[in-house]
N, C-alpha and C positions, 0 to 999 in steps of 0.2 A: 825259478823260485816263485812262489805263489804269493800274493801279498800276506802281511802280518800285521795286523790292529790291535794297536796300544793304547790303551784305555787312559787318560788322565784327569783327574779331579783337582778343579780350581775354585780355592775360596776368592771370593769374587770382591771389591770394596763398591759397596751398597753407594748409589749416586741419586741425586733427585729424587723422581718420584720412583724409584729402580727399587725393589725389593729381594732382588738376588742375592742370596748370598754364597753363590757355589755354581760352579758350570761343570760340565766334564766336557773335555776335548779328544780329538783319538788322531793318533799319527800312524799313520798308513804306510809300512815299509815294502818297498820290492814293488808299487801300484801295477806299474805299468810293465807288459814285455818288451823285450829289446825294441821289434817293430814298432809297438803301440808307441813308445817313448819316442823312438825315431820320426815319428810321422809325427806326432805334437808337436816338437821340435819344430820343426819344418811348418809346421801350420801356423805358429807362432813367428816363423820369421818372415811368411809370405804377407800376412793379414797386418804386420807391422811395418805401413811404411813410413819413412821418416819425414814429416810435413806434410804428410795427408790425414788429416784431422776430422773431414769429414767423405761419407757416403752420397755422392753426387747422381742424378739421374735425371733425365727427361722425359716428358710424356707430353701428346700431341690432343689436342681439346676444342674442338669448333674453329678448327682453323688456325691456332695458333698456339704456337711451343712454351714450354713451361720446362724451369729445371730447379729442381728440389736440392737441399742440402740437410743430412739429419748429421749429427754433432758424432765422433767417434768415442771423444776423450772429453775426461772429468780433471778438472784442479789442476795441477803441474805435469799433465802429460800422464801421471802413472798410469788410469785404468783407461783401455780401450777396445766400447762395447763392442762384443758379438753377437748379442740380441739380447731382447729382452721384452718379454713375453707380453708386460704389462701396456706399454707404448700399443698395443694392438687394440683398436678398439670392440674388437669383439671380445676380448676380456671380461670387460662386464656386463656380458649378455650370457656370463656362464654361471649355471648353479653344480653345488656337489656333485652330483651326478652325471655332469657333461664336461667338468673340467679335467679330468686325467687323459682321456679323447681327445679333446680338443686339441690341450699342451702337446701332447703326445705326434698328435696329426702338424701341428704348427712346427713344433722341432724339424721332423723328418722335411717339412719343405723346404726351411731355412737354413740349417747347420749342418755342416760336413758330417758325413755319415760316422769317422772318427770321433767327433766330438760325443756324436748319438751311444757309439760304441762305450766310449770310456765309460759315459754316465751311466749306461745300464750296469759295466762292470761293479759301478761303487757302489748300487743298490741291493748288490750282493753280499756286502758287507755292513758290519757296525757303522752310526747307530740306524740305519735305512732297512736291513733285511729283515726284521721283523712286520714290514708294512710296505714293501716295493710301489706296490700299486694305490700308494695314498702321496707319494712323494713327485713332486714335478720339479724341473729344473727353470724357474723364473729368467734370470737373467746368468749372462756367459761376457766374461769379459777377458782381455789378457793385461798383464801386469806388466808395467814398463818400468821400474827404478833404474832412473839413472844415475848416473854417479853424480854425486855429491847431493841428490836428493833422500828423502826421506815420505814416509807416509803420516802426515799426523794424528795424534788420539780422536777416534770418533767411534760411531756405531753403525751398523749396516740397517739396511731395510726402509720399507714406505709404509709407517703405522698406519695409512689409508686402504692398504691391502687386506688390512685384518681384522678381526673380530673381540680383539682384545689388545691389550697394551703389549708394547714387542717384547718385553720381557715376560710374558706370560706364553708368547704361542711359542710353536715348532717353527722353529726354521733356522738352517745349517748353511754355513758359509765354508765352501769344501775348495783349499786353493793348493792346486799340481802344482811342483817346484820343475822349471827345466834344467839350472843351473846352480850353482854356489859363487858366491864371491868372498875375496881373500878377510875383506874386514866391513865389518857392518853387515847390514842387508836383514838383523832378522827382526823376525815377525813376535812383536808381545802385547801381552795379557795385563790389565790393569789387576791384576790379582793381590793377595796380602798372605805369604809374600807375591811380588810377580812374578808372572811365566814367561821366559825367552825363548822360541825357536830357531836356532842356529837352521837353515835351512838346507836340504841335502837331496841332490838331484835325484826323480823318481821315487820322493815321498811325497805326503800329503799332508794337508794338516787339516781336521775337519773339527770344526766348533760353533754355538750362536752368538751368530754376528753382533745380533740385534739386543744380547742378554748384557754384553759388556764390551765395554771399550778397551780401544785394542788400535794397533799401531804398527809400523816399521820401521825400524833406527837407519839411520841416513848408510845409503851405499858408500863407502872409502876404498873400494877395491883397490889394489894396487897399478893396477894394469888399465881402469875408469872403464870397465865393461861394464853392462848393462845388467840387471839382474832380472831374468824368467819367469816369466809363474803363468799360469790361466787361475781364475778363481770363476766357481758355478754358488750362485745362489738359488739354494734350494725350500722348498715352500711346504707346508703339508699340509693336503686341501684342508683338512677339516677343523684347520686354524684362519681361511681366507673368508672374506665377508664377501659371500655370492648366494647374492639376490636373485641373478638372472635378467638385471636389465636394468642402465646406466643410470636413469632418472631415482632409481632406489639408493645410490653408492652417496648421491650429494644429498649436503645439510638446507633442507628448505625453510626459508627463517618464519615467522608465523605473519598471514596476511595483515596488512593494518590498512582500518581503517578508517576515511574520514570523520573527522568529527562536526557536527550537524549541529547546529542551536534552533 
């Protein structure tokens, strides 16, 4: 079966300095095929191990050894990064014109070629195919709920990424379901009314992260499995603030100077 994109409109409850008042979401049925789902699966359970929290390495430098530790997981264990594009510092040494390239060459050296796969698939679809080649996949994480936890209300993104306030630009936060659990686990919308996704293996749920707050109800599963997911945050260049070079991205405060009598 081919996938099917269901378009949803959520009135949004307007917060702080947040002027939304509406979002649309789209659930993505049938994403993945047998294989493609099969092998996520699997990439999800190799990439997930239990009490390994960070990416260890060493490297050898004038003589003497050196070993790095960069952090996996955020907050109570749920998100654990896959990469994420912006930690690179040649990040902001990119302007419009060299960032789809660059992301694009940076992927392909770091992320299973499956993960490569999927994301070109979603660019084929709502709301991405009308502009494939203005869309990059910033950061890849997978989703760990465990049982008896929960995700709390907050908002996705790095307002330093952008060129305007995060509820003004593009940017889609697209999260694959690997599994279901019997009670809890889903994923909602601060909407008015709110939106609840019961979540259902081999859909997706694609929405702005950064436009509204949003959440997931504590896993209760009966059986205390874990609940599946990968989620891609996605960016659209012509929302990102590139300059082309790091010393332009910081706020330089204005020289002061002595004062002389």
């Amino acid at each position: 079966m081919l996938p099917n994109v269901r378009k949803i409109d959520i009135t949004v409850n307007a917060r702080r300095e947040f002027t939304v008042t509406n979002v649309t979401g789209y659930v993505i049925e049938n994403l993945l095929t047998p294989k493609e789902f099969d092998s996520l699966s699997k990439y999800w359970d190799q990439f997930h191990v239990e009490g390994v929290d960070y990416d260890r390495s060493t490297y050898f430098y004038k003589g003497k050894m050196y070993a790095t530790a960069n952090p996996r997981s955020f907050g109570d264990v749920y998100d654990r990064k896959i990469f994420d594009l912006a930690e690179n510092p040649d990040w902001y040494y990119q302007t419009p014109e060299t960032m789809y390239e660059w992301a694009t060459d940076q992927i392909g050296k770091t992320v299973h070629s499956r993960i490569i796969q999927i994301f070109e698939k979603l660019k084929t679809l709502e709301p991405f195919s009308n502009d494939p080649n203005k869309w990059i996949a910033q950061r890849g994480i997978i989703n760990v709920l465990k049982y008896d936890h929960l995700l709390e209300n907050h908002l996705d993104g790095d307002h330093s990424l952008f060129k305007a306030q995060m509820d003004q630009v593009k940017e889609f936060s697209i999260t694959i379901y690997l599994n279901s659990v019997s009670h809890g686990g889903e994923f909602w919308l601060d909407g008015d009314p709110g939106f609840v996704y019961k979540p259902v293996p081999n859909t997706a749920f694609v929405f702005p992260g950064g436009h509204i707050f949003h959440g997931v109800n504590k896993n209760l599963d009966e059986d205390k499995q874990t609940r599946k997911a990968i989620t891609f945050r996605t960016v659209h260049i012509d929302s990102l603030h590139l300059p082309g070079d790091p010393s332009k991205f910081l706020y330089q405060s204005p020289k002061m100077f002595a004062v002389t009598s």
